[in-house]
C-alpha positions in Angstrom: 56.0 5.3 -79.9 53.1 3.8 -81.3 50.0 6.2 -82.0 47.6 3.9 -79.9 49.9 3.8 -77.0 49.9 7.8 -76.5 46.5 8.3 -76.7 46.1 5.5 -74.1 48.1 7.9 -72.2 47.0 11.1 -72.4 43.4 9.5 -71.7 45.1 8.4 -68.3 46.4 11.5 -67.7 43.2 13.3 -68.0 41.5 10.4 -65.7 44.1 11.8 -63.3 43.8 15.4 -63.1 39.8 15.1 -63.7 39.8 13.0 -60.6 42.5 15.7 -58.4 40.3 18.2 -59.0 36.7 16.5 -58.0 38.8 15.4 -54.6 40.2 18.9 -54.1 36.2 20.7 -54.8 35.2 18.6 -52.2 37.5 18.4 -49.5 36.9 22.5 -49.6 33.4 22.5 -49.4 33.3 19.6 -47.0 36.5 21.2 -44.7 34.9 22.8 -41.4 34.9 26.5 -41.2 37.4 27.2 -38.6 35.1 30.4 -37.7 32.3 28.0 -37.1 32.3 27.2 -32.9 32.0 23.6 -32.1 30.0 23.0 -28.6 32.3 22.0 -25.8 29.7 20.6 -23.5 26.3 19.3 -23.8 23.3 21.4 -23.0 22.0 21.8 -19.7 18.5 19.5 -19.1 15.3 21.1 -17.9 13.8 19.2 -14.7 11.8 19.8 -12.2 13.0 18.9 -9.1 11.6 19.1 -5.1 13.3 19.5 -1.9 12.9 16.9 0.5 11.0 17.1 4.0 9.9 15.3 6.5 6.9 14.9 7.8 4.6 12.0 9.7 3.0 9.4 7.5 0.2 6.7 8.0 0.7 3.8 7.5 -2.5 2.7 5.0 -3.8 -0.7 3.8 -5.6 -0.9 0.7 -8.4 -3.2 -0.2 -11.8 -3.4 -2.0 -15.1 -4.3 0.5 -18.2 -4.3 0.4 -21.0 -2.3 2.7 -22.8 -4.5 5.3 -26.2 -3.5 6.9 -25.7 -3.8 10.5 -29.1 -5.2 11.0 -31.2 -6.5 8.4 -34.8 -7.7 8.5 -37.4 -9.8 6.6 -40.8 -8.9 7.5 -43.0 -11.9 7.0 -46.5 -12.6 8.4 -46.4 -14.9 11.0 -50.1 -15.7 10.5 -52.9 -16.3 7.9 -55.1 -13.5 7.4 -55.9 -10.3 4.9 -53.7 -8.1 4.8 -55.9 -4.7 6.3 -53.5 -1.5 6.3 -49.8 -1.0 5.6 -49.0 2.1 7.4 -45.6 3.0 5.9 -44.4 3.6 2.1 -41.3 2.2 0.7 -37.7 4.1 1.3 -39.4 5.5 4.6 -37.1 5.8 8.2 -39.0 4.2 11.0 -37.9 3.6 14.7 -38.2 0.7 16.5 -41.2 -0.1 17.6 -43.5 1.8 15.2 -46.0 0.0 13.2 -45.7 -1.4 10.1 -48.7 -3.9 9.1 -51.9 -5.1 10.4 -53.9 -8.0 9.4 -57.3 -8.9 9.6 -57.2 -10.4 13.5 -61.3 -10.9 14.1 -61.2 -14.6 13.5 -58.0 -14.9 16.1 -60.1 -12.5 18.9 -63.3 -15.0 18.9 -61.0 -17.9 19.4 -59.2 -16.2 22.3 -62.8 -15.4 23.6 -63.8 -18.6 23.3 -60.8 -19.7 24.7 -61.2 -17.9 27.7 -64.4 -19.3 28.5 -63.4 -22.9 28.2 -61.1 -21.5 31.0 -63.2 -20.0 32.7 -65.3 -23.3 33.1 -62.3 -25.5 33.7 -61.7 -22.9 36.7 -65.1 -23.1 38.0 -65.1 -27.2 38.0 -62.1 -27.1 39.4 -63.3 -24.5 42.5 -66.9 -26.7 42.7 -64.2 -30.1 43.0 -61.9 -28.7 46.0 -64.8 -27.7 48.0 -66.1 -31.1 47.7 -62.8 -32.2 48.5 -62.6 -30.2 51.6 -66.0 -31.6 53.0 -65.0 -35.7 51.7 -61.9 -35.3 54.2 -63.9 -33.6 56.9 -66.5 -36.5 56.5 -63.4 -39.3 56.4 -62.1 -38.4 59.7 -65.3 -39.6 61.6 -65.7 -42.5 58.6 -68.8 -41.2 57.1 -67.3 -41.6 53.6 -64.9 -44.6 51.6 -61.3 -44.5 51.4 -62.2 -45.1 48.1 -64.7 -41.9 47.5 -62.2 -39.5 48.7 -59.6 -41.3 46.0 -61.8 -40.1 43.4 -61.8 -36.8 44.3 -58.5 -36.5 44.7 -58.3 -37.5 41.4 -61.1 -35.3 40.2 -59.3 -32.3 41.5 -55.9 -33.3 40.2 -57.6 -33.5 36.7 -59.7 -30.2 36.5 -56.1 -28.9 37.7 -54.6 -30.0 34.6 -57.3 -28.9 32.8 -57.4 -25.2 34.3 -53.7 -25.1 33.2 -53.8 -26.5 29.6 -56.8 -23.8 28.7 -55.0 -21.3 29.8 -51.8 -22.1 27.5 -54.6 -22.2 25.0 -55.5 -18.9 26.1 -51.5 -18.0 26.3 -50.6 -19.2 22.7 -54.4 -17.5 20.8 -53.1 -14.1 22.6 -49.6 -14.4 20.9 -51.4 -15.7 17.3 -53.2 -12.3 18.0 -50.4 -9.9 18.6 -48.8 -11.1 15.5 -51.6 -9.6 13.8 -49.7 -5.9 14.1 -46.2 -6.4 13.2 -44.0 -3.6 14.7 -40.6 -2.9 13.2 -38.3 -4.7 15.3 -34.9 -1.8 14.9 -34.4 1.4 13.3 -34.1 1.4 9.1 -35.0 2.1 6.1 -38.0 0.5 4.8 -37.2 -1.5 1.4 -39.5 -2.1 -2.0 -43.4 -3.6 -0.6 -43.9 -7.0 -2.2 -47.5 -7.0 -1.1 -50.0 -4.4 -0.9 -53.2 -3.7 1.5 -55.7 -6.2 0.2 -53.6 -9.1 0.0 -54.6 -12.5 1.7 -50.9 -13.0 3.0 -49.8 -16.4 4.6 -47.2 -17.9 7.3 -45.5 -19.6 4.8 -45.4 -17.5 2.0 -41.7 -17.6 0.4 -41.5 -13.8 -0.3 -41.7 -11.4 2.3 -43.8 -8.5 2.9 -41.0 -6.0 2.6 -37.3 -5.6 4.5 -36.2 -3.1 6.9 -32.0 -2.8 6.5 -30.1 -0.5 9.5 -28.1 2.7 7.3 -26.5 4.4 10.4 -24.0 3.0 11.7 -23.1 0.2 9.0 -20.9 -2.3 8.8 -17.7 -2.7 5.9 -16.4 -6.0 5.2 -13.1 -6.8 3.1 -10.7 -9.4 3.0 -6.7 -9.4 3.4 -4.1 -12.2 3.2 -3.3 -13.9 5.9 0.5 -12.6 5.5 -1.5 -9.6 7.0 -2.7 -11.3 10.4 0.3 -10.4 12.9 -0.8 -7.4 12.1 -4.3 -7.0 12.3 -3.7 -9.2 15.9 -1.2 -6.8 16.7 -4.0 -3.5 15.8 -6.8 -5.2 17.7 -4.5 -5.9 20.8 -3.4 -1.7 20.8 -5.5 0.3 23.8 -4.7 2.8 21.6 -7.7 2.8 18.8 -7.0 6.1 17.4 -4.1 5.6 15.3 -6.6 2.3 13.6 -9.0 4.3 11.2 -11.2 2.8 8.6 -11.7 5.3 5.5 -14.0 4.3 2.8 -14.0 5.9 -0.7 -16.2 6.0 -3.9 -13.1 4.3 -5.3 -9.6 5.1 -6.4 -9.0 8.9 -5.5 -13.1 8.8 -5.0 -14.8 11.0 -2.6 -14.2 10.1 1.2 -17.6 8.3 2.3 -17.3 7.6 5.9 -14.9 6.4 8.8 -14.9 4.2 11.8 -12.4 1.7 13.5 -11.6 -1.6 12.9 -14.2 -4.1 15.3 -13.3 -7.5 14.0 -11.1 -9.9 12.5 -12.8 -13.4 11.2 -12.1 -16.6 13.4 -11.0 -18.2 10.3 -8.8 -17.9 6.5 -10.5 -19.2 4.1 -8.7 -21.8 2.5 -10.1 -21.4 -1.0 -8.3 -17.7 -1.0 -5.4 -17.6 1.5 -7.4 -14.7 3.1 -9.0 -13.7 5.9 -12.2 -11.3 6.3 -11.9 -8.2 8.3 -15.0 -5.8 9.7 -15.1 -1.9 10.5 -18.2 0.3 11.5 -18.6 4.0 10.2 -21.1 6.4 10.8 -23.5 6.7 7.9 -26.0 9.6 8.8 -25.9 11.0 5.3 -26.8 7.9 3.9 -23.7 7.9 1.1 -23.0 4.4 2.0 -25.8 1.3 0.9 -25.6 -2.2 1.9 -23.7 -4.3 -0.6 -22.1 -1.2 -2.1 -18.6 -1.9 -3.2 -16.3 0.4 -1.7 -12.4 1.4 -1.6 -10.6 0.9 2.2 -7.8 2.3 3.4 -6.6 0.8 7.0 -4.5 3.2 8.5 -2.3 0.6 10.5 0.0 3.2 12.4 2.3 6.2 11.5 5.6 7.1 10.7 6.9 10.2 13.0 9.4 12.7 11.4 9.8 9.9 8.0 11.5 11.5 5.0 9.5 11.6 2.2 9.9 11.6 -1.5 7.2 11.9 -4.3 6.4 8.4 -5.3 7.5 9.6 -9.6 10.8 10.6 -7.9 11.8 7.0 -7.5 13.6 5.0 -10.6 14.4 1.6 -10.7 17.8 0.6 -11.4 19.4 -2.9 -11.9 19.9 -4.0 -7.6 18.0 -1.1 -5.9 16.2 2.3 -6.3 17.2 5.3 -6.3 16.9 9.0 -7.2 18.3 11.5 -9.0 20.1 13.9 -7.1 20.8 17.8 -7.7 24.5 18.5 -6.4 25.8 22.0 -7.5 23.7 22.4 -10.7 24.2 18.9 -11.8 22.3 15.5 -11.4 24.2 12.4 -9.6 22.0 8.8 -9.0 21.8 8.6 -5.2 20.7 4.6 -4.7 18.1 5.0 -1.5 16.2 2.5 0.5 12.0 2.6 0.4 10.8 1.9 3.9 7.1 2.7 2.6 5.4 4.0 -0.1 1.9 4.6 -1.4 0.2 6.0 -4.7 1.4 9.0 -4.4 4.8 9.3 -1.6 8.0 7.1 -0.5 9.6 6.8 2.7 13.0 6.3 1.9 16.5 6.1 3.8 20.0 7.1 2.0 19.8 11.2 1.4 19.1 14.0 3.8 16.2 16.9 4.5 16.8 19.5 1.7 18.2 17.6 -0.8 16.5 18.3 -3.9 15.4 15.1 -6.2 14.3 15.4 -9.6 10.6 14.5 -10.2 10.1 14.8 -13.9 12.9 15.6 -17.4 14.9 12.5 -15.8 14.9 10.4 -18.8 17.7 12.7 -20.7 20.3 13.1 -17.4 23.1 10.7 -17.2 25.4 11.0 -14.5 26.7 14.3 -14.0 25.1 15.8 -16.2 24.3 19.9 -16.1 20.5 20.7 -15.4 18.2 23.7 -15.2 16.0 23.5 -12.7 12.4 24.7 -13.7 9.5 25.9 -11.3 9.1 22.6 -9.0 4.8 21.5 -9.8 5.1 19.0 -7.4 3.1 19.4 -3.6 2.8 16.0 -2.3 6.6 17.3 -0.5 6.3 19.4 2.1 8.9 21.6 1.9 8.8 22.4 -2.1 11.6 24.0 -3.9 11.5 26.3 -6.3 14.7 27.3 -7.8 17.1 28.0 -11.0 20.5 27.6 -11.7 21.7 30.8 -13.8 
């Protein structure tokens, strides 16, 4: 054989073995220790799961509205005149009835006095006219006088009638020019920022008033709802029962509790710009937390659901048709599909499990069906029962 051809060979060979042995070195050190245990299940999942109750559950609608004064009030001047003493201050409570301003009223009072003469004269022509009157018919039955004379005084006394009665609407209408020289506040409230100040020639017609007086206790809350909403509001107003209707008003989402009241009014109308219509409550305000034209959170409470089961509203999952939850059978978690009947912020009322069955509320997103949990310490309390409890 040719010397070429056998080293061509025995290079082969060594190609051969070389490679046997790297395959062999690594199929050993690759191989898996049969001492080493391989996992025959998948770990158990930590969640935290509740037990479900029942319990009763309002029925709330939420909106955003606005705070109405009950009664609010423009002072103005109703007269011409300098503007003599302002008896109040701004941000000040008055009563009905207590004073508020007072404006220079001598000009008004010598034209009632001299009113009140000129009636006094037309009253004493008038007395001077029937008693000639009386004597002119006395005279006329034996014909000392004219048909004609006792015409004219007829007429004479019909006229000095007329004018007794127009001087004293003159007298009638200066007496009411003068008593709108005091200006009395015309309800309870709260007296606003003065826009004039003692000193101040103030006018009839002036365009800004002299201050406002706005109503804080009780006051009115507006806000709008669709009009999907109307059977039901109809449906509210017509109940004898007004208890279960309450009107709560917050700060804002989760915001302090400000006042509550029931529900008065519904508008007479939907607006057809919005598809809405407007609704009005009235709650007691004697703290003064709520101020007119505030913007406010409502919840309606429209009714209540006796003995409803209730889950926590993070309970819930959304799967491809319906939701459901994830239920905790025997230490393991199983999707129960359920049916939500009503459900807020924070709860569900849902059909399709039973009291004490426990639902996971959080560590959901690693469970697949069946699989093994551990059950922490439940930190849920919107449930009423709670569980608390661990598989070993």
């Amino acid at each position: 054989m040719p010397s070429h051809k056998i080293r061509r060979t025995l290079i082969s060979v060594s190609l051969t073995l070389f490679s046997m042995i790297i395959v062999g070195s690594m199929a050993y050190w690759l191989w898996p220790d049969s001492s080493t245990p391989t996992p025959a299940t998948a770990p158990a999942v930590p969640v935290t799961a509740v037990e479900i109750g029942r319990r009763d559950v309002p029925i709330l609608i939420h909106s955003i509205g606005n705070v109405r004064s009950v009664r609010s009030v423009d002072i103005r001047p109703q007269v011409d005149g300098l503007l003599l003493e302002l008896p109040v201050n701004e941000g000040q409570y008055v009563k009905k009835g207590d004073l508020l301003a007072r404006i220079d009223d001598r000009g008004i009072v010598a034209a009632l006095e001299r009113a009140k003469a000129q009636q006094s004269v037309a009253q004493a022509q008038l007395a001077s006219a029937q008693r000639d009157l009386r004597r002119y018919r006395t005279l006329a039955n034996t014909q000392a006088v004219s048909a004609q004379t006792l015409d004219q005084q007829n007429g004479l006394v019909a006229q000095l009638e007329a004018s007794v009665k127009s001087e004293r609407a003159t007298v009638s209408a200066t007496q009411v020019q003068l008593s709108h020289t005091r200006i009395h506040a015309p309800a309870d409230g709260r007296i606003g920022i003065l826009n004039r100040h003692e000193g101040n020639f103030v006018r009839a017609n002036d365009a800004q008033a002299l201050f406002s007086i706005v109503q804080l206790d009780p006051i009115s809350i507006e806000f709008s709802l669709p009009q999907a909403r109307l059977p039901q509001l109809q449906a509210l107003m017509a109940n004898a029962d007004k208890s279960s209707m309450i009107l709560r008003v917050y700060s804002g989402d989760g915001g302090t509790l400000l006042g509550e009241g029931p529900l008065d009014l519904i508008d007479n109308r939907v607006s057809d710009a919005t598809g809405t219509v407007r609704v009005k409550g009235t709650v007691a305000n004697p703290l003064g937390h709520l101020w007119p034209d505030q913007s406010v959170v409502i919840n309606l409470q429209a009714g209540t659901l006796l003995n409803a089961l209730v889950v926590p509203q993070r309970a819930l999952r959304q799967g491809a048709k319906n939701p459901f939850v994830w239920h905790v059978r025997d230490g393991k978690a199983f999707p129960q599909p359920v049916q939500v009947t009503y459900s807020d912020t924070n709860i569900a009322v849902v059909e399709g499990i039973q009291t004490g069955d426990l639902v996971v509320t959080d560590g959901y997103s690693r469970l697949r069906p069946g699989s093994v949990v551990n059950l922490l310490e439940a930190r849920d309390a919107a449930v009423t029962p709670v569980a608390s409890r661990s598989t070993p």
